[in-house]
N, C-alpha and C positions, 0 to 999 in steps of 0.2 A: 526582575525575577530570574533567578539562577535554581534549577532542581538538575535531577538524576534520572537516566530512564530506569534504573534502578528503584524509585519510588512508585513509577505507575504501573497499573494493574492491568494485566494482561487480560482482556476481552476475547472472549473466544468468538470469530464469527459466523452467526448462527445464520447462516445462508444453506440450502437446501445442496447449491451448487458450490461449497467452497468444503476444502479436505485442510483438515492439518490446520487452520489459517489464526492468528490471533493479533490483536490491532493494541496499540498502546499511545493513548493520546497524551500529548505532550505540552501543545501551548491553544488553548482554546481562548473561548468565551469565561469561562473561571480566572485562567490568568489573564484578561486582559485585552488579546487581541479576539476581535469583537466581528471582524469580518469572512476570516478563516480559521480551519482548525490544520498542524500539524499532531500529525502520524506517525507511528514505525508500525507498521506491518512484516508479523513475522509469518512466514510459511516455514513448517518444516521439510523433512527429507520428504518425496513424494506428494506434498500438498501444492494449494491454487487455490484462488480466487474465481470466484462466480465468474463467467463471460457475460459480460453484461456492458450498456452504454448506461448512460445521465447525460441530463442537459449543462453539468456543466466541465469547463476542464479542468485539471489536475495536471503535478507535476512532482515528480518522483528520483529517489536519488540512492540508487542502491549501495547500502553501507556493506556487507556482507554477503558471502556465496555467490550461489548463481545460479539461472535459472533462461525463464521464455518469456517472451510477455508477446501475446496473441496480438497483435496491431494490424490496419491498414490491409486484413483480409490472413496476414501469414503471422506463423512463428521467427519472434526473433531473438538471439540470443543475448543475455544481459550479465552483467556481472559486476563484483567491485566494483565501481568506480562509475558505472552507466548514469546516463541521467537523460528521463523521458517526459515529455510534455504529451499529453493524453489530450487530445481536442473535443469536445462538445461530440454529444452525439458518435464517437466513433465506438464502435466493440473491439473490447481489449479482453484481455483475463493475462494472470500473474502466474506462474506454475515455476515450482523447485526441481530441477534438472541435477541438483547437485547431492551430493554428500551430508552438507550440512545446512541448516539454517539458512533460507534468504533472508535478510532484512531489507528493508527499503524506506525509506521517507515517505511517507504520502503528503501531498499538502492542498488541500477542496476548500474552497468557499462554503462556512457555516450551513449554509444549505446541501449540501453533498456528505455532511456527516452523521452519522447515521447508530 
């Protein structure tokens, strides 16, 4: 299976607690891989993701901009090229620091996608 993120459709996420944030899934359960889903998560200029835990973890790989990512009690900073393993249970949250556009990879166990 070969596609485009150019073909998926931008989801807005309808969290109470997330600004700006929009999710684009890429290789699920439709194409195939039947035990996780990948992501791109886009935040724009001034957006974030809900602070929020799940029981399970994720692992992320920021393709563009830059931003925070709430971990382990503090803010840290993230950029190009970052790439973070989010462990069970810890409170995190995603937040745009920059200019432009963060994107990031997200990649959760089918149960964590939402």
């Amino acid at each position: 299976m070969i596609g485009h993120i150019k073909q998926c459709e931008a989801l807005k996420v309808e969290h109470p607690s997330a600004k700006d944030a929009v999710m684009k899934v890429l290789i699920g359960e439709e194409q195939g891989w039947t035990d996780h889903v990948m992501r791109v998560i886009e935040l724009e200029k001034g957006g974030f993701s809900p602070k929020h835990t799940h029981l399970w973890p994720h692992i992320n790989y920021v393709l563009e901009g830059e931003g925070n990512l709430f971990l382990e009690g503090k803010e840290n900073p993230i950029e190009s090229g970052s790439y973070i393993y989010v462990p069970s249970n810890e409170l995190h949250q995603f937040s745009n620091r920059g200019e432009s556009t963060l994107k990031f990879i997200c990649i959760v166990p089918k149960e964590g996608h939402k």
